[in-house]
C-alpha positions in Angstrom: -9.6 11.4 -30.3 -10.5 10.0 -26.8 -10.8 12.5 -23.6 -8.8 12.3 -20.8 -12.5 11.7 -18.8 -12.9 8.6 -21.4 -9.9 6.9 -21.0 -9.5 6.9 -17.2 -13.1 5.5 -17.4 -12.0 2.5 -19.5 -8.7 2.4 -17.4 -10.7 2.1 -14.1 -12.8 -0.8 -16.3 -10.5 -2.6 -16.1 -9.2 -2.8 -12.6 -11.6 -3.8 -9.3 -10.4 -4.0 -5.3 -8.3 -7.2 -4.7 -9.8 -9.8 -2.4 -10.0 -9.4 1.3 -7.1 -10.9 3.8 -7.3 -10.9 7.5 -4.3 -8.9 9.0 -3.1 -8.5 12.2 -3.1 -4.9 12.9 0.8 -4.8 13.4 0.7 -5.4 9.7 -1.9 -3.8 8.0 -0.6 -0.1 7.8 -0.5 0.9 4.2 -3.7 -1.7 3.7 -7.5 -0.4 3.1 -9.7 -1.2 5.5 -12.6 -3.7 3.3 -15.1 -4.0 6.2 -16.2 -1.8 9.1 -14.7 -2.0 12.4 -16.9 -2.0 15.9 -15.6 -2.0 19.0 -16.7 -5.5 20.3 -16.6 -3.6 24.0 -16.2 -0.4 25.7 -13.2 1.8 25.5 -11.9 2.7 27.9 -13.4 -0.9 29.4 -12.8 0.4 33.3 -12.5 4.2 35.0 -8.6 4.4 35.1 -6.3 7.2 36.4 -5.3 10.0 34.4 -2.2 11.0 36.5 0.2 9.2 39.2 -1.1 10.1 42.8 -4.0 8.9 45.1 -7.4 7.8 44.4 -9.7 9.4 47.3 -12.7 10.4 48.5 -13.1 13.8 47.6 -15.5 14.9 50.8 -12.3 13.2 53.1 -10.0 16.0 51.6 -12.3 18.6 50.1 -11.0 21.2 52.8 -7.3 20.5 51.7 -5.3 23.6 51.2 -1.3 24.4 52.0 -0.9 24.9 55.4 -3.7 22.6 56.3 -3.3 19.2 54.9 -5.4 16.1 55.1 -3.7 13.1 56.0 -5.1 9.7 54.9 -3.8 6.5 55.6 -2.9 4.7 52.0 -4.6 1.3 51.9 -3.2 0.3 48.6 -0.6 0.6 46.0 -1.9 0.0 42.6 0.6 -0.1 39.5 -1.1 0.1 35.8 -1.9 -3.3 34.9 -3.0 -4.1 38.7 -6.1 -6.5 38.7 -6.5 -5.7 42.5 -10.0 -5.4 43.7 -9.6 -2.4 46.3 -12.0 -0.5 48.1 -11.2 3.2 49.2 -13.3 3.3 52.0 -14.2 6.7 54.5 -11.2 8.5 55.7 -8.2 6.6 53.2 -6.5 6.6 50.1 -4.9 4.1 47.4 -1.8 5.1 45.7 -2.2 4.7 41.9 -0.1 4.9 39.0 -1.7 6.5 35.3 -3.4 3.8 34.2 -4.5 2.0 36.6 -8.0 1.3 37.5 -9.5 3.6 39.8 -10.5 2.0 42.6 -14.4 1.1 43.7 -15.3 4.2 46.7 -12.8 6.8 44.9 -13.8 9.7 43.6 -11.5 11.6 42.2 -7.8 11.3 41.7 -5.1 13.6 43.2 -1.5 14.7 41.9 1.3 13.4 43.5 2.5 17.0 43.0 -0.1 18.1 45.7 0.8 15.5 48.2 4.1 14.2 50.1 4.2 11.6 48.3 3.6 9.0 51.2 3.5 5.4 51.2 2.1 4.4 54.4 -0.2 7.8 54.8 0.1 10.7 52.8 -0.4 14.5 53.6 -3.0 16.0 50.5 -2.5 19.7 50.4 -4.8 20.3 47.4 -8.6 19.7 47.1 -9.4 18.0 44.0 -12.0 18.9 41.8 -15.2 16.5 41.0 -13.9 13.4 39.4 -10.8 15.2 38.7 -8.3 13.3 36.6 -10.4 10.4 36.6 -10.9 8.6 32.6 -14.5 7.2 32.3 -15.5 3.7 31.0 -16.6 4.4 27.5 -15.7 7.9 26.7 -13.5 7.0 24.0 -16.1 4.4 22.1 -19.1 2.2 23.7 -19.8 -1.3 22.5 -20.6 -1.4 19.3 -19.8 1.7 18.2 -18.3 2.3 14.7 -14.3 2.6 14.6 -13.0 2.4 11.4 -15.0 2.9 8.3 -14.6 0.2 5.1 -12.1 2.4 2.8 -10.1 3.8 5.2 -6.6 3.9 4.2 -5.2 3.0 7.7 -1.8 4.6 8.6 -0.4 4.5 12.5 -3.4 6.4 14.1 -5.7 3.6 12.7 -3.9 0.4 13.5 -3.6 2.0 16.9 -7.3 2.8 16.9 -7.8 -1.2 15.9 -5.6 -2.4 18.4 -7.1 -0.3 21.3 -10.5 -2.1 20.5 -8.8 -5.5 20.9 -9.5 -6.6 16.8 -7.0 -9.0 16.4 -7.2 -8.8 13.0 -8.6 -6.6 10.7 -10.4 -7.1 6.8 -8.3 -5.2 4.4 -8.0 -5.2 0.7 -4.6 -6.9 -0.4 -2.1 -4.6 -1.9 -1.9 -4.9 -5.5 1.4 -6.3 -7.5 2.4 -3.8 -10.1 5.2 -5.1 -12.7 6.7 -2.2 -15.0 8.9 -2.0 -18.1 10.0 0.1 -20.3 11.1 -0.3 -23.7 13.5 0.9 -26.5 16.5 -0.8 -28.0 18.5 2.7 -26.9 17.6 2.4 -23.3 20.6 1.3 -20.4 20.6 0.6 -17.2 21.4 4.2 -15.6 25.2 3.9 -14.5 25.9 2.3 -18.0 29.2 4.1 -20.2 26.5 5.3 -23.2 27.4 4.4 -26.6 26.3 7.0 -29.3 22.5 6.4 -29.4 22.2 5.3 -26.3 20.1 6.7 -23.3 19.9 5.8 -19.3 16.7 4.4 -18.4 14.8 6.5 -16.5 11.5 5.3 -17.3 11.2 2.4 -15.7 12.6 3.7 -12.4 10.0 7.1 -12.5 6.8 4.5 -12.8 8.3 2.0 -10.4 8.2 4.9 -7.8 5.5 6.5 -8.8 3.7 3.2 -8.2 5.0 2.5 -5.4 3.9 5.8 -4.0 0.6 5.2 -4.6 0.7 2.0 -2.6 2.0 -1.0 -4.6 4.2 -3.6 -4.6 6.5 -3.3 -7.7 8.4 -5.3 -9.8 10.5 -3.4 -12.1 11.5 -5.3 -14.9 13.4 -2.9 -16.5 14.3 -2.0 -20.3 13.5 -4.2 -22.8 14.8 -3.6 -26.7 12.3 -3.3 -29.1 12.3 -6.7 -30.4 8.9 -8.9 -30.7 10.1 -12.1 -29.5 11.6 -10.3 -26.4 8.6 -8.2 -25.2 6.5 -11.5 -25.6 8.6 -13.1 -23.2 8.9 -10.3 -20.8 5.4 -9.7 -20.7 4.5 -13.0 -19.7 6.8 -13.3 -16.8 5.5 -9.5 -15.9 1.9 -10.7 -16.1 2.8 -14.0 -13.8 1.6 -12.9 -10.3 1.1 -9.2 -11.6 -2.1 -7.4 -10.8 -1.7 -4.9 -13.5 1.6 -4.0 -15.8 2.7 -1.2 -16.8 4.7 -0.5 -20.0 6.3 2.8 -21.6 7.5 3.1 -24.8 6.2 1.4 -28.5 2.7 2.8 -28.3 3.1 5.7 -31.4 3.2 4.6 -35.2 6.5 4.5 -35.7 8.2 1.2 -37.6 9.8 -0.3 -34.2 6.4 0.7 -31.8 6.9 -3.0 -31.0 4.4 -2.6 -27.8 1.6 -1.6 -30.3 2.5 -3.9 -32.7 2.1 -6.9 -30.3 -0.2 -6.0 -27.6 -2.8 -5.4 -30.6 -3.0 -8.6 -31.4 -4.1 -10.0 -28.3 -6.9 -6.7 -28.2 -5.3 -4.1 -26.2 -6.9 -0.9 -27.5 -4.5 2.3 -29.1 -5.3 5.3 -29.6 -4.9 9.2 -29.4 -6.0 10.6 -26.4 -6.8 14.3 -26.2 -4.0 15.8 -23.9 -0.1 17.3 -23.7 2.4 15.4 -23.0 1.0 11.8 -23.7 -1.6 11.8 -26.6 -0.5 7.9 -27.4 -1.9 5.6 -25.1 -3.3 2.0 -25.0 -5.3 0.2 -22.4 -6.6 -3.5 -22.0 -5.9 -7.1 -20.9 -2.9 -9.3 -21.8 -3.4 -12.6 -23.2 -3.3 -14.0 -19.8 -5.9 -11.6 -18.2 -4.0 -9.3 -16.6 -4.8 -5.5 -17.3 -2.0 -3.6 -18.9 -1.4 0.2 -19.3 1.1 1.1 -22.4 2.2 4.6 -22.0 4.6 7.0 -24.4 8.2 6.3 -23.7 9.0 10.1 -23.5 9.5 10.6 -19.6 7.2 13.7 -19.1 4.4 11.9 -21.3 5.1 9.3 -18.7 5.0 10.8 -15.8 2.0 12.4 -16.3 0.2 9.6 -18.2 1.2 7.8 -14.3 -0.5 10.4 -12.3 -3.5 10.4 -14.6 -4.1 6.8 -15.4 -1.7 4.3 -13.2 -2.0 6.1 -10.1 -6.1 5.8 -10.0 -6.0 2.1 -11.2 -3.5 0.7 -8.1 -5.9 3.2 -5.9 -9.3 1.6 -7.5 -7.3 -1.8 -6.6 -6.6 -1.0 -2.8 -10.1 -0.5 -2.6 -9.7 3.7 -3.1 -11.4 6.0 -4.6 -10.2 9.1 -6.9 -6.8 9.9 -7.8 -5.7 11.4 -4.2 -4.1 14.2 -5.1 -5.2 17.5 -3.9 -6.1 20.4 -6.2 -5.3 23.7 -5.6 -5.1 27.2 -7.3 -2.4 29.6 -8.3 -1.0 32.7 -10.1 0.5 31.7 -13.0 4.4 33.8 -13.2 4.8 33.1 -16.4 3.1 33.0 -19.9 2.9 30.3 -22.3 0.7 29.0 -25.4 -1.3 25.5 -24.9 -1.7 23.6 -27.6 -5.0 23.6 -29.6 -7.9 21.1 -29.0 -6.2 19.1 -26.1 -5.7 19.4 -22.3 -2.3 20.3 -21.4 -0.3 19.6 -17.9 2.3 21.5 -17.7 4.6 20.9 -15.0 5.2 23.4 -12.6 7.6 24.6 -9.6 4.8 26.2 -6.8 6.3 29.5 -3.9 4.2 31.1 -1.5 4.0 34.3 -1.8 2.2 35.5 1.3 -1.3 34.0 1.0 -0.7 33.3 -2.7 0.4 30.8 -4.4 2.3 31.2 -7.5 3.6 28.6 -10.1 6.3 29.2 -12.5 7.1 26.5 -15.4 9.2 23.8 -14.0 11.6 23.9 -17.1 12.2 26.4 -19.8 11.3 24.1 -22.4 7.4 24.0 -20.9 5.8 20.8 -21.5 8.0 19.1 -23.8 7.7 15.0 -23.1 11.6 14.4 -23.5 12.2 17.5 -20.3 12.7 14.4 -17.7 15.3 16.7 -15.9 13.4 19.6 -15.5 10.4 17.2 -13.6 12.5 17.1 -10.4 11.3 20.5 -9.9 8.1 20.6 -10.6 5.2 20.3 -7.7 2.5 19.8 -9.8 0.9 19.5 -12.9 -1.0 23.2 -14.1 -4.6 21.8 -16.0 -5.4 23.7 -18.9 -8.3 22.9 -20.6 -8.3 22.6 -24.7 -10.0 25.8 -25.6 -8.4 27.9 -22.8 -6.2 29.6 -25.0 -3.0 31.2 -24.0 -2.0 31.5 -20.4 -1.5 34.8 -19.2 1.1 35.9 -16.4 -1.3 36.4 -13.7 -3.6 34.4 -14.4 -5.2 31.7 -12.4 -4.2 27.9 -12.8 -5.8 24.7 -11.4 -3.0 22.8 -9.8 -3.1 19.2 -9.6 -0.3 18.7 -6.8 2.6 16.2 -7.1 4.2 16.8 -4.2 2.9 15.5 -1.3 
């Protein structure tokens, strides 16, 4: 029986970053960032004002105070955005707005809240300090210094930082193209009156959004009965355009595992791998190239057969690293039995409790792979390693969060 470790290795075989598309960076949130950055000049590229008020020489009003004002005639009015060339000379002062660039002679840069406000001259009531409110050339990034790393996932603050530096585009991996289906002759769209047998497809719609969450485009195909000629079919117009499919259901040894029976053929790999929910899984490439994950149709082996396998390889093809979920630890509130000689994940609900963190079972059933119901209260998956033995109330648990 394969480990967990083993299979996401040969799952992460199979997948590489996508090529590299030039995006403006209006429209590259969500993208990864597949070359470094540099600012191509200084940042900020001029001294600009920190506040609306007056630029000034600071030894014309340096003995300012209430009561004993200094009045300065105002040579300029300067608006962000001006491209005046001003001079503060001796003895006056230009009105500037936050922004702006400070004039050459200035100084410093005072309040209108310490003045009157003036237009023609204005009374200063308030000695600034040393280059008070005054933003440097260059103290946010020189030329040529490094803005964005390759791999960074950029979200707002990133395409802001890219746009500050004037990039008008930026390299980024493009996002990958994720077609899943499920399958099962029982399976209906949910919303369906059920016949006797029959079940709401739910698979298809957890792994369309759990791949979308971790940064695909998806096309969910939907439920597909378990008929050969069918599947064919479906795969290939999955695989058209896909980057990597994703299927659920058909992977076991029963008579109608379909998906097995198929997908074999063409050299996708089956097998048992060591863990609880989802010890049926396949991995490879469909006839057309494309990789394909096949993962157990129950919807807790699915779920977490996603966040262990599916969610890594779209990551890997963004151009990320890891699985992106954080780890934490917790009390365990409640006792339970693993079983032997495989991993378990075992969803669980997490509280605070003070500085502690406590996890309770997400449903009463534990772990069972057919619990869908009971997932949309969990907040993480609770890794126990085969050979741990029982889980103890009170004991510690390594949480692999969900959640966020």
């Amino acid at each position: 029986m394969r480990s967990v470790a083993d299979h996401l290795a040969a799952v992460l075989d199979l997948v590489a970053p996508l090529p590299v598309v030039d995006l403006a960076p209006g429209a590259a949130a969500g993208h990864v960032l597949a070359a470094d950055l540099r600012a191509a000049e200084r940042l900020p590229r001029w001294d600009s004002s920190a506040m609306d008020g007056y630029a000034v020489r600071r030894a014309d009003v340096e003995a300012a105070a209430p009561g004993h004002p200094a009045t300065l005639p105002v040579v300029a009015d300067l608006p962000a955005g001006s491209g005046a060339r001003v001079v503060v000379g001796p003895g006056t002062a230009a009105r500037i707005m936050t922004g702006a660039p400070v004039p050459e002679g200035a100084d410093a840069v005072v309040p209108v809240e310490h003045t009157d406000a003036g237009t023609a001259t204005v009374r200063i009531d308030r000695a600034p300090a040393p280059a008070a409110h005054i933003r440097r050339a260059g103290e946010d990034v020189a030329a040529g210094d490094l803005v964005l790393r390759a791999g960074a996932l950029l979200g707002p603050t990133q395409v802001a930082a890219a746009a500050a530096v004037n990039a008008g585009t930026v390299r980024v991996h493009r996002r990958p193209r994720v077609a899943v289906l499920s399958t099962g002759s029982e399976l209906v769209p949910a919303g369906t009156a059920l016949a006797h047998g029959q079940l709401p497809d739910s698979n298809s719609v957890l792994l369309a959004a759990a791949a979308a969450a971790a940064g695909a485009e998806v096309v969910r195909v939907g439920s597909v009965a378990d008929d050969l000629a069918r599947l064919a079919e479906a795969l290939d117009e999955a695989g058209a355009g896909a980057d990597l499919v994703v299927t659920s259901g058909g992977v076991s040894a029963g008579a109608y595992d379909v998906v097995k029976e198929l997908l074999r053929k063409q050299g996708v790999g089956f097998g048992p791998v060591a863990m609880q929910p989802g010890k049926p899984q396949g991995a490879g490439r469909l006839a057309d190239g494309t990789p394909v994950l096949c993962l157990p149709g129950n919807p807790v082996s699915a779920h977490v057969s996603a966040e262990l396998f599916v969610r890594p390889a779209i990551r890997r093809l963004r151009g990320l690293t890891g699985a992106g979920r954080p780890e934490v630890e917790a009390v365990a509130d409640d006792a339970w039995t693993p079983p032997a000689g495989r991993d378990q994940y075992m969803p669980v609900a997490l509280t605070a409790d003070g500085d502690v963190l406590r996890a309770r079972r997400a449903a009463s059933g534990g772990s069972g792979s057919h619990l869908v119901a009971g997932l949309a209260g969990s907040d993480g998956l609770a890794v126990v390693p085969a050979g741990a033995g029982a889980v103890e109330r009170g004991a510690t648990l390594r949480i692999l969060r969900t959640d966020t």
